[in-house]
PDB file with SEQRES, HELIX, SHEET and CRYST1 records, atoms N, CA, C and O in Angstrom:
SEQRES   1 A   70  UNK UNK UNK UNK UNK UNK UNK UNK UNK UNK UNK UNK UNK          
SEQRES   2 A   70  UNK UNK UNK UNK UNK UNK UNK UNK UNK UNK UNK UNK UNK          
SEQRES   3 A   70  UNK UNK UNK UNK UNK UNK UNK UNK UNK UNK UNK UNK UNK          
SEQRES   4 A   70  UNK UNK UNK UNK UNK UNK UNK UNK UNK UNK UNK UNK UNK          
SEQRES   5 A   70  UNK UNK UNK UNK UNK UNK UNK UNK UNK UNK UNK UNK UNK          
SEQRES   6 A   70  UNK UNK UNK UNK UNK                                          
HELIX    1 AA1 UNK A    3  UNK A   18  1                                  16    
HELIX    2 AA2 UNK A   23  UNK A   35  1                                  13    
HELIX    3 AA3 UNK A   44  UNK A   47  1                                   4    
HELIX    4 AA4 UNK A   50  UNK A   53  1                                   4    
HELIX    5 AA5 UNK A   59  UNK A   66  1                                   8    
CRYST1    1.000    1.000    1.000  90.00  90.00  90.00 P 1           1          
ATOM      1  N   UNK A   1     114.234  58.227 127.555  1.00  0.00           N  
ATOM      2  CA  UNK A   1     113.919  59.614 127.835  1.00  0.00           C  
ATOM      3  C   UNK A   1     112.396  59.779 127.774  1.00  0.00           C  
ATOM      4  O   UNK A   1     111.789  59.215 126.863  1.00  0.00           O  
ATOM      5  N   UNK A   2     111.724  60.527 128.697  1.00  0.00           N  
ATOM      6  CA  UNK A   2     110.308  60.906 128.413  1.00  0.00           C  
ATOM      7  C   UNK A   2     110.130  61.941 127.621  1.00  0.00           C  
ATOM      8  O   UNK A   2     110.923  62.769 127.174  1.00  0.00           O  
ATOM      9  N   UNK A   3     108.641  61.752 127.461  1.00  0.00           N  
ATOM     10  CA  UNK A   3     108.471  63.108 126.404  1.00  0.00           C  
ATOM     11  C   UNK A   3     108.570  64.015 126.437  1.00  0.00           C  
ATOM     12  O   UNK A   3     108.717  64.699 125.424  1.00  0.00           O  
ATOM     13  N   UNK A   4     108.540  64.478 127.619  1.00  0.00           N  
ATOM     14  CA  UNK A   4     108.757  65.744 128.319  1.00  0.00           C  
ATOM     15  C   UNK A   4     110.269  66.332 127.944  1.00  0.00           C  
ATOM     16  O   UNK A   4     110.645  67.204 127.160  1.00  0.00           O  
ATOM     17  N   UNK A   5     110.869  65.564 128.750  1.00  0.00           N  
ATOM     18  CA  UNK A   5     112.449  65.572 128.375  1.00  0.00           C  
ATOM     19  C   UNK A   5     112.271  65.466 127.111  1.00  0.00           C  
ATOM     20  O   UNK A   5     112.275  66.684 126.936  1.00  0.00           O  
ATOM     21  N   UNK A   6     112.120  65.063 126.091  1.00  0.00           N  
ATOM     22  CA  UNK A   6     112.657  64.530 124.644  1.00  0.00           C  
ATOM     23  C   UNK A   6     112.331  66.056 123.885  1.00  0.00           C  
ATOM     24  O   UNK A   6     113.072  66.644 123.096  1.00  0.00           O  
ATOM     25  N   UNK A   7     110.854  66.536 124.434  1.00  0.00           N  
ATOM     26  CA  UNK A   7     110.354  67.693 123.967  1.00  0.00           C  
ATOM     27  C   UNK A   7     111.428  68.808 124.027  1.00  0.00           C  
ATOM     28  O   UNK A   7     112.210  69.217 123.169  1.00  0.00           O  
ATOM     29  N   UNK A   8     111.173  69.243 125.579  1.00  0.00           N  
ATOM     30  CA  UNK A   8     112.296  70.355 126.644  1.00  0.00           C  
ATOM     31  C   UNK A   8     114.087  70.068 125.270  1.00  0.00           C  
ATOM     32  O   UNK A   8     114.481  71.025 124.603  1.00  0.00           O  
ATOM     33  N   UNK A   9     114.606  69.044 125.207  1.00  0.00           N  
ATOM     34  CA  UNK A   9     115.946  68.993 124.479  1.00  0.00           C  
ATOM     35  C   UNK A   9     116.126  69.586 123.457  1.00  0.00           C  
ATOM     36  O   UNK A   9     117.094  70.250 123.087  1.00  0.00           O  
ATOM     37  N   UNK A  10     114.220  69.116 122.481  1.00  0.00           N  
ATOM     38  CA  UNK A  10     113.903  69.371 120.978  1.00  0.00           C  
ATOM     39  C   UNK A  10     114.280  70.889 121.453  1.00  0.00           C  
ATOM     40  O   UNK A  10     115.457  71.229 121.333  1.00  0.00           O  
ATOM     41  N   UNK A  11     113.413  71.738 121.941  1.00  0.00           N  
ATOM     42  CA  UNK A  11     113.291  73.349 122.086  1.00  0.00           C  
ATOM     43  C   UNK A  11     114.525  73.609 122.305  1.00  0.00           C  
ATOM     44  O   UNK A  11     115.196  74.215 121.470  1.00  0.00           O  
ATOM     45  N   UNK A  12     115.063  73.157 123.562  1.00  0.00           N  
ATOM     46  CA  UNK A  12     116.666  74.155 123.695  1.00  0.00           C  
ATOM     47  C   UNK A  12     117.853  73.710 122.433  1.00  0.00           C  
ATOM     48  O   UNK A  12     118.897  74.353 122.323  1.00  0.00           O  
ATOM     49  N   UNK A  13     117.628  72.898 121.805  1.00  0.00           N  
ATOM     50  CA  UNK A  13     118.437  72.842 120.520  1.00  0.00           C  
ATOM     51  C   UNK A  13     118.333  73.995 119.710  1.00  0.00           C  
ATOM     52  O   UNK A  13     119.236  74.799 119.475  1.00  0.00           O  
ATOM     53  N   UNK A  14     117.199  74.020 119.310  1.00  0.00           N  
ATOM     54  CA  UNK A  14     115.944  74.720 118.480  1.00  0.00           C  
ATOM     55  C   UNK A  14     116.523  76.526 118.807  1.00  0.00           C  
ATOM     56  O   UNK A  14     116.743  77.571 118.195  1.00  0.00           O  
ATOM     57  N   UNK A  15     116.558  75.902 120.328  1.00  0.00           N  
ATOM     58  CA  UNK A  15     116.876  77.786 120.767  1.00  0.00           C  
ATOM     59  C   UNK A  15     118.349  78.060 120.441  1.00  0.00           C  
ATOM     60  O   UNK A  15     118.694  79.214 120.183  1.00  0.00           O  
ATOM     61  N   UNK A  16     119.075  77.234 120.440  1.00  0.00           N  
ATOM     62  CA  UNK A  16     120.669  77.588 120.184  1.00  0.00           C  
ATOM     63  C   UNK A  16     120.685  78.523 118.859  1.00  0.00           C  
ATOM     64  O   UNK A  16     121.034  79.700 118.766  1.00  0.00           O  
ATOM     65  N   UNK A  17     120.123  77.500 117.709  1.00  0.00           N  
ATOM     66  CA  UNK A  17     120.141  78.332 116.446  1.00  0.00           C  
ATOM     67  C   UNK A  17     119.209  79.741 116.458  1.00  0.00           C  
ATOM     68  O   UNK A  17     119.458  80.682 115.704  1.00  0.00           O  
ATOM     69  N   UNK A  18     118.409  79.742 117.155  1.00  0.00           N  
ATOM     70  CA  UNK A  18     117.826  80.832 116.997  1.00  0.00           C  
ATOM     71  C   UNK A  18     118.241  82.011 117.676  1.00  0.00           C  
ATOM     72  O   UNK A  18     117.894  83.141 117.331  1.00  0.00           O  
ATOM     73  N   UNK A  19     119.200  81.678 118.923  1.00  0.00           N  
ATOM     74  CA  UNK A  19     120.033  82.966 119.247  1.00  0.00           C  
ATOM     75  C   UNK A  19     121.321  83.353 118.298  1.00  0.00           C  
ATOM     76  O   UNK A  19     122.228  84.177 118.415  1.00  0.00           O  
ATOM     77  N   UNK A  20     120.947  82.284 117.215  1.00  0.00           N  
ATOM     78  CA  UNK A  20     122.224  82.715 115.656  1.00  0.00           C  
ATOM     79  C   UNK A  20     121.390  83.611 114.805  1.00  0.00           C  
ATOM     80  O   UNK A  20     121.882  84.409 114.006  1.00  0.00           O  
ATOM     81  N   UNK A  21     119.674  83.401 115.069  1.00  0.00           N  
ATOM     82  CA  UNK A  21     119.150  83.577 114.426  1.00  0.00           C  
ATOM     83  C   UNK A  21     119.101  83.092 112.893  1.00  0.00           C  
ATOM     84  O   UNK A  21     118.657  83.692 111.915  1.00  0.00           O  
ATOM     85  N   UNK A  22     119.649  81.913 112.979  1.00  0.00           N  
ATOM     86  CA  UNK A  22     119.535  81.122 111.689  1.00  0.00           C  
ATOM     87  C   UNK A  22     118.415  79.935 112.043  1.00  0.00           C  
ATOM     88  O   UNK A  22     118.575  78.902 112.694  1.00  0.00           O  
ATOM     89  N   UNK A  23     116.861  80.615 111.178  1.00  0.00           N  
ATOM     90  CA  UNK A  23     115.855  80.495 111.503  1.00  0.00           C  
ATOM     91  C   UNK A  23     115.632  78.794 110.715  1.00  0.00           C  
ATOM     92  O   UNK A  23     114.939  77.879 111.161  1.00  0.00           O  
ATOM     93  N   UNK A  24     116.333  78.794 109.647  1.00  0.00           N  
ATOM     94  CA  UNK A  24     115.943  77.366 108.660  1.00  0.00           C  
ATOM     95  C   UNK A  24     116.772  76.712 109.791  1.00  0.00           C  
ATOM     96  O   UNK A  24     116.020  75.750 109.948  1.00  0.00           O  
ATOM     97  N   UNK A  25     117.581  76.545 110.536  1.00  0.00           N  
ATOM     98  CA  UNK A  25     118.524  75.318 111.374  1.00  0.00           C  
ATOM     99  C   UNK A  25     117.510  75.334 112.008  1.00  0.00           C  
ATOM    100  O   UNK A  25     116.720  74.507 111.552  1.00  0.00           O  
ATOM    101  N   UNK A  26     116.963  76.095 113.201  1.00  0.00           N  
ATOM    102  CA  UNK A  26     116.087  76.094 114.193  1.00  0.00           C  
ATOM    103  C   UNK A  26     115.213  75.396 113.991  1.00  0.00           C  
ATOM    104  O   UNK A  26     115.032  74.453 114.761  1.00  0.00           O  
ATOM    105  N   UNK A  27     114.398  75.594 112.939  1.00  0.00           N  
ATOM    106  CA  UNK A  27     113.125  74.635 112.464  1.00  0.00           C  
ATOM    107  C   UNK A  27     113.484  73.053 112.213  1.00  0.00           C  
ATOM    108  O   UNK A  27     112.892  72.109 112.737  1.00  0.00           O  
ATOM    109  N   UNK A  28     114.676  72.964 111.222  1.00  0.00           N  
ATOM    110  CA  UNK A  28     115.396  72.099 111.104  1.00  0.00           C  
ATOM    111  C   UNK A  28     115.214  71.088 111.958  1.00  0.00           C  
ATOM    112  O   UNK A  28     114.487  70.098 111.885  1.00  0.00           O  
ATOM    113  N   UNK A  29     116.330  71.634 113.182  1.00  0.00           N  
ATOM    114  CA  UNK A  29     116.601  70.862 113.616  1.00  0.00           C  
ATOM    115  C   UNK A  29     115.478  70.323 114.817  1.00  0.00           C  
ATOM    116  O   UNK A  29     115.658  69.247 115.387  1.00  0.00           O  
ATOM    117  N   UNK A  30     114.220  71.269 115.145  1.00  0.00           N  
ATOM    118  CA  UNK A  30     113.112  71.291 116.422  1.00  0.00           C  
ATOM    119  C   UNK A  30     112.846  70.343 115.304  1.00  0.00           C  
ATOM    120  O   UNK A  30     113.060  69.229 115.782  1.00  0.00           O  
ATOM    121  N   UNK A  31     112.421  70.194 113.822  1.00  0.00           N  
ATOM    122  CA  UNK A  31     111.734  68.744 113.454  1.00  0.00           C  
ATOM    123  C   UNK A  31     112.483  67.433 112.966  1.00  0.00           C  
ATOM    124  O   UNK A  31     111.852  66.419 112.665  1.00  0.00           O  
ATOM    125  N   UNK A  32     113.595  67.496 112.918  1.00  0.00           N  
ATOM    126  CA  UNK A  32     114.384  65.975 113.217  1.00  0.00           C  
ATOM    127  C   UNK A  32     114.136  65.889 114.432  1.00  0.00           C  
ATOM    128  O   UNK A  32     113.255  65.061 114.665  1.00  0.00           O  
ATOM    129  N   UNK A  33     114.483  66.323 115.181  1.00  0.00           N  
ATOM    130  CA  UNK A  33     114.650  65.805 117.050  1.00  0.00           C  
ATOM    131  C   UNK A  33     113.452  65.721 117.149  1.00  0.00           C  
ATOM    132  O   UNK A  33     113.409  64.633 117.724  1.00  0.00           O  
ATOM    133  N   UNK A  34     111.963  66.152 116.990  1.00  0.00           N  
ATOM    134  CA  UNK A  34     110.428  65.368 117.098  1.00  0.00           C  
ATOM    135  C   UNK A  34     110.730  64.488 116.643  1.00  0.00           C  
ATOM    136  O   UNK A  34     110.941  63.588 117.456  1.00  0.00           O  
ATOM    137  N   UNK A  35     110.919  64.179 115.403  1.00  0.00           N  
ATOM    138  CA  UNK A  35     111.022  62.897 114.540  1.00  0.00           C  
ATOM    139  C   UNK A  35     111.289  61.743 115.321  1.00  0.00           C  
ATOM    140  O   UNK A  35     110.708  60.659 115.259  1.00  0.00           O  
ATOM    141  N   UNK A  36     112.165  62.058 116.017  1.00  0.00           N  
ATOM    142  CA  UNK A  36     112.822  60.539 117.146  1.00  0.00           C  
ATOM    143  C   UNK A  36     112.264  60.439 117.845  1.00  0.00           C  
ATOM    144  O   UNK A  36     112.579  59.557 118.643  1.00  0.00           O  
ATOM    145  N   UNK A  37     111.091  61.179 118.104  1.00  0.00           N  
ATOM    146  CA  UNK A  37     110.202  60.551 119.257  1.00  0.00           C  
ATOM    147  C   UNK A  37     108.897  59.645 118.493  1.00  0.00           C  
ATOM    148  O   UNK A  37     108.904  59.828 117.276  1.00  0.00           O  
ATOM    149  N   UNK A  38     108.210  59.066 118.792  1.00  0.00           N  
ATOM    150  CA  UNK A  38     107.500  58.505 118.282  1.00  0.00           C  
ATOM    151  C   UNK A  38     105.755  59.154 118.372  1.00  0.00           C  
ATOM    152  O   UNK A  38     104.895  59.515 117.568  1.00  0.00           O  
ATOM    153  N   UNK A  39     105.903  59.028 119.866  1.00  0.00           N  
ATOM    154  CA  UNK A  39     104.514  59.846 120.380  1.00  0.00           C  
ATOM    155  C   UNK A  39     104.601  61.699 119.627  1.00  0.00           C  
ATOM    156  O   UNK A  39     103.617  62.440 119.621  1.00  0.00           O  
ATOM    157  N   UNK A  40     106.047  62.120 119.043  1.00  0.00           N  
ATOM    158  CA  UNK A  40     105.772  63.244 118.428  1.00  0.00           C  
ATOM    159  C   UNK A  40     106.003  63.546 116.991  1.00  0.00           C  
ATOM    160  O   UNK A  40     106.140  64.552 116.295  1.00  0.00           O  
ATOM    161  N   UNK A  41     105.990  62.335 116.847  1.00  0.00           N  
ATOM    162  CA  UNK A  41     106.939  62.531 115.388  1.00  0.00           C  
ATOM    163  C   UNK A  41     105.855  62.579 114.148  1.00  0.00           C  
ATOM    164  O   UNK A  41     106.232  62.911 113.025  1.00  0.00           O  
ATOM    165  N   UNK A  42     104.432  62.216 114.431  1.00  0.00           N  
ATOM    166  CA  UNK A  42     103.115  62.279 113.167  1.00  0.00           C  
ATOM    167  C   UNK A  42     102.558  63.853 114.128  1.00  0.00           C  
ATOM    168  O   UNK A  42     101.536  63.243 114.442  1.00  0.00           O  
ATOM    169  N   UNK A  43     102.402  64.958 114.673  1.00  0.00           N  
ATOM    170  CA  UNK A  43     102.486  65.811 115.067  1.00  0.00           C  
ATOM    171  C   UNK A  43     101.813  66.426 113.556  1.00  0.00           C  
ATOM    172  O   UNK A  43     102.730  66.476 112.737  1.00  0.00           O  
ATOM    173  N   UNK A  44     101.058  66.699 113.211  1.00  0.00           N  
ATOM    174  CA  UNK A  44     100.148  67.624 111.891  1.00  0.00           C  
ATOM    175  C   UNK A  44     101.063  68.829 112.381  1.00  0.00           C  
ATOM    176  O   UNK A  44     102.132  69.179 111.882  1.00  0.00           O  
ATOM    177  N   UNK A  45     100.408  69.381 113.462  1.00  0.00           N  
ATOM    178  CA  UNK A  45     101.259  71.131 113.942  1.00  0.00           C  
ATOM    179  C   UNK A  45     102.759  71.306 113.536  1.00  0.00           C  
ATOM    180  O   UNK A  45     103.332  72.394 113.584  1.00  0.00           O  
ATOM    181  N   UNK A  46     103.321  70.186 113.148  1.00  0.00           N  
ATOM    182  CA  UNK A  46     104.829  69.912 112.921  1.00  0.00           C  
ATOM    183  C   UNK A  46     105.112  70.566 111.832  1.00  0.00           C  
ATOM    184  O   UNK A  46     105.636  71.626 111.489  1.00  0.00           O  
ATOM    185  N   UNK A  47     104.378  69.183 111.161  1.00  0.00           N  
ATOM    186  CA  UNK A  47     104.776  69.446 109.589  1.00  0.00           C  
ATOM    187  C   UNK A  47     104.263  71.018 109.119  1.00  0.00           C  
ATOM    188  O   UNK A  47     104.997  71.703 108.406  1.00  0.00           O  
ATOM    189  N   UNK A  48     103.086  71.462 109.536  1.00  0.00           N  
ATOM    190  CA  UNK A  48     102.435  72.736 109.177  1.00  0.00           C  
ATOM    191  C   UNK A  48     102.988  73.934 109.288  1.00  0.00           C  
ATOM    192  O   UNK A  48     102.518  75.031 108.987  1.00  0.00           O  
ATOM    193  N   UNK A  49     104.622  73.489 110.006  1.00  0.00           N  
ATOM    194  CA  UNK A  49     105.189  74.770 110.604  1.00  0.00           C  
ATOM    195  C   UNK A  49     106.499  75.100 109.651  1.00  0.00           C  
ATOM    196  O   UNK A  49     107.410  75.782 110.119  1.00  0.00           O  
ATOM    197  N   UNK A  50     106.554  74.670 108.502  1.00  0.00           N  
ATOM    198  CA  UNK A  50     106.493  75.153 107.261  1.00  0.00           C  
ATOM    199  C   UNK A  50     106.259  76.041 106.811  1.00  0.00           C  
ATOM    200  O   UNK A  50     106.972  76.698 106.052  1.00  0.00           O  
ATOM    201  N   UNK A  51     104.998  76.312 107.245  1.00  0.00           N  
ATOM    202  CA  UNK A  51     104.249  78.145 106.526  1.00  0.00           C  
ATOM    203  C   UNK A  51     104.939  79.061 107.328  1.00  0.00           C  
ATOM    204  O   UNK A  51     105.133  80.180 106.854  1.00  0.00           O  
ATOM    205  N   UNK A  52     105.530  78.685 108.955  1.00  0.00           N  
ATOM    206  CA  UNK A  52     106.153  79.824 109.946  1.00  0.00           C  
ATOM    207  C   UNK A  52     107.234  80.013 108.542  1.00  0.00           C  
ATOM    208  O   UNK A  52     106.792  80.869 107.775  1.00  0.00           O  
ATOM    209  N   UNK A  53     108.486  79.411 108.096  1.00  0.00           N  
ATOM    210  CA  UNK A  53     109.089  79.240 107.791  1.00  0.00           C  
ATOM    211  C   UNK A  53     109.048  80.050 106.732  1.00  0.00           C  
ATOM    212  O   UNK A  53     109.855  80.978 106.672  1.00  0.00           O  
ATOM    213  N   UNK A  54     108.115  79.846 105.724  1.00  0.00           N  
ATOM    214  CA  UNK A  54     108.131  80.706 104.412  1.00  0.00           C  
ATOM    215  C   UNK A  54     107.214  82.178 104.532  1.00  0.00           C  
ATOM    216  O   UNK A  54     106.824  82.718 103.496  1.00  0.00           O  
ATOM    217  N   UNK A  55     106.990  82.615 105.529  1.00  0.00           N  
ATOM    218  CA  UNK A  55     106.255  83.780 105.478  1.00  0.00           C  
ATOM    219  C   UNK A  55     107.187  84.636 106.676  1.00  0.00           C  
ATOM    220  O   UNK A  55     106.972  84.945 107.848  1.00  0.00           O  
ATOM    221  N   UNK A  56     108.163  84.809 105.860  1.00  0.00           N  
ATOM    222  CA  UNK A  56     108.594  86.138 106.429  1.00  0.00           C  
ATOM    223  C   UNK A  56     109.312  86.057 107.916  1.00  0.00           C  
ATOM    224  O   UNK A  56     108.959  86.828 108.808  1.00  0.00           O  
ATOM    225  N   UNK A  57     110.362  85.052 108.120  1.00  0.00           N  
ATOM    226  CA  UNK A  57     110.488  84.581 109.911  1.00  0.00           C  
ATOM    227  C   UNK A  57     110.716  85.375 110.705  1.00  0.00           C  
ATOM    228  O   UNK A  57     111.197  86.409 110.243  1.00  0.00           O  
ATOM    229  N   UNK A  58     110.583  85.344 111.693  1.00  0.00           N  
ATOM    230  CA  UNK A  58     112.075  86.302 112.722  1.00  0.00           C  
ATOM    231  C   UNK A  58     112.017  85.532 113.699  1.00  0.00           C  
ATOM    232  O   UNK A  58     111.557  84.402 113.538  1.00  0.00           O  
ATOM    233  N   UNK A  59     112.402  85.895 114.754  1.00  0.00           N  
ATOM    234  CA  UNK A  59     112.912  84.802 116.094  1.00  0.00           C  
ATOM    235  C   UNK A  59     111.827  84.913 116.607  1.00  0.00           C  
ATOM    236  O   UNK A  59     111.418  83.753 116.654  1.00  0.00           O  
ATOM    237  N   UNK A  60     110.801  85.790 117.185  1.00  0.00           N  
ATOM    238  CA  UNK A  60     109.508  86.300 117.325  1.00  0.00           C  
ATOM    239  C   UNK A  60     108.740  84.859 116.940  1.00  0.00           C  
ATOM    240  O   UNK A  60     108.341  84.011 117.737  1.00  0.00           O  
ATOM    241  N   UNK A  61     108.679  84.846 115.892  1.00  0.00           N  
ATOM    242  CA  UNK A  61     107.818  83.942 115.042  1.00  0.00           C  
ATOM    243  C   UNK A  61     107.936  82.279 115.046  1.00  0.00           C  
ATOM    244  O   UNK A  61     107.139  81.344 114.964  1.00  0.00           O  
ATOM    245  N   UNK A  62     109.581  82.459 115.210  1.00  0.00           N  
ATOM    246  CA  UNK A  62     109.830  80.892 115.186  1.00  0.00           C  
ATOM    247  C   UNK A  62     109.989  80.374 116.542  1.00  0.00           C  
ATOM    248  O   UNK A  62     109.799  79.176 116.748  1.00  0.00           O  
ATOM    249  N   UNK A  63     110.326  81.180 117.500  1.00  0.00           N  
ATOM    250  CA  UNK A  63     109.938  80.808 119.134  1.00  0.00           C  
ATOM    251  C   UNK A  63     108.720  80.596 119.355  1.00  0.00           C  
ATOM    252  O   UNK A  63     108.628  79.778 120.270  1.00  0.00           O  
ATOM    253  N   UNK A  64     107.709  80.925 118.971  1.00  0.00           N  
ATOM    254  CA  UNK A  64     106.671  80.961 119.270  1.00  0.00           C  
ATOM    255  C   UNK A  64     105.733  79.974 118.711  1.00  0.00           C  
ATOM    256  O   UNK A  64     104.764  79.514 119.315  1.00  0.00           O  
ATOM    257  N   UNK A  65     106.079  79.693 117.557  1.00  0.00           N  
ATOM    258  CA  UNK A  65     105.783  78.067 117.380  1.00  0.00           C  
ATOM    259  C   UNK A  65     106.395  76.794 117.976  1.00  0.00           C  
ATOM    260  O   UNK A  65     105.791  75.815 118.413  1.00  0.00           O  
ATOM    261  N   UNK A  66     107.841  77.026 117.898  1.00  0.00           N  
ATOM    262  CA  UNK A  66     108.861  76.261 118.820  1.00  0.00           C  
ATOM    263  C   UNK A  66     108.219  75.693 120.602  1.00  0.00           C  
ATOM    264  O   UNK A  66     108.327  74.600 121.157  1.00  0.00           O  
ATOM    265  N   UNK A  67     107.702  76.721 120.969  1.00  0.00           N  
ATOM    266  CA  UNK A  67     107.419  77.071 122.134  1.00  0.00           C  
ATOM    267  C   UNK A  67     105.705  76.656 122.717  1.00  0.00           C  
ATOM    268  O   UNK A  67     105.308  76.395 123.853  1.00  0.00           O  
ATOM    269  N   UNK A  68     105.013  76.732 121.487  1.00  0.00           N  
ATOM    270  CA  UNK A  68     104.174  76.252 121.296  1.00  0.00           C  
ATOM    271  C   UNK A  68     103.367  74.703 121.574  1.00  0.00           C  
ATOM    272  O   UNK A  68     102.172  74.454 121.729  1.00  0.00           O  
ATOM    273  N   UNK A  69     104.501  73.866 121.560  1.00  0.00           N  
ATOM    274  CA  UNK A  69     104.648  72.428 121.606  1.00  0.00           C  
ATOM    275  C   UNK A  69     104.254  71.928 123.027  1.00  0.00           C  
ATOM    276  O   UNK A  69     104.767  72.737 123.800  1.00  0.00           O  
ATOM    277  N   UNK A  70     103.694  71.129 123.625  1.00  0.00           N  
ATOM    278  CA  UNK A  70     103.337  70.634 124.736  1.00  0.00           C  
ATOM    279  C   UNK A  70     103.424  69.279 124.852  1.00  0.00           C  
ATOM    280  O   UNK A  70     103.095  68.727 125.902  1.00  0.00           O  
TER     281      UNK A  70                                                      
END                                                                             
């Protein structure tokens, strides 16, 4: 799979939970599925998205880091 693709899969996973709005899966799971990539998986912006997480989430917030990714 390319990165592109590997990325695009990470997000629409990412988006499933977040139309549950169960914001800890979403994050969750957008950073295991980086993880398996290699070219994304040491990603600093990754790990940092942690702070989205503990300050207060909403879907707003966690799409937009989610979404963020290139």
């Amino acid at each position: 799979m390319k990165r592109s693709e590997h990325l695009q899969w990470a997000k629409d996973r990412a988006g499933e939970y977040l139309e549950k709005r169960d914001f800890t899966a979403a994050y969750s799971s957008f950073y295991s599925d980086m993880s398996k990539y290699e070219e994304l998986k040491d990603n600093i912006a990754l790990k940092l998205g942690i702070t989205v997480m503990l300050n207060n989430p909403t879907v707003k917030s966690v799409r937009n880091f989610i979404e963020g990714f290139n």
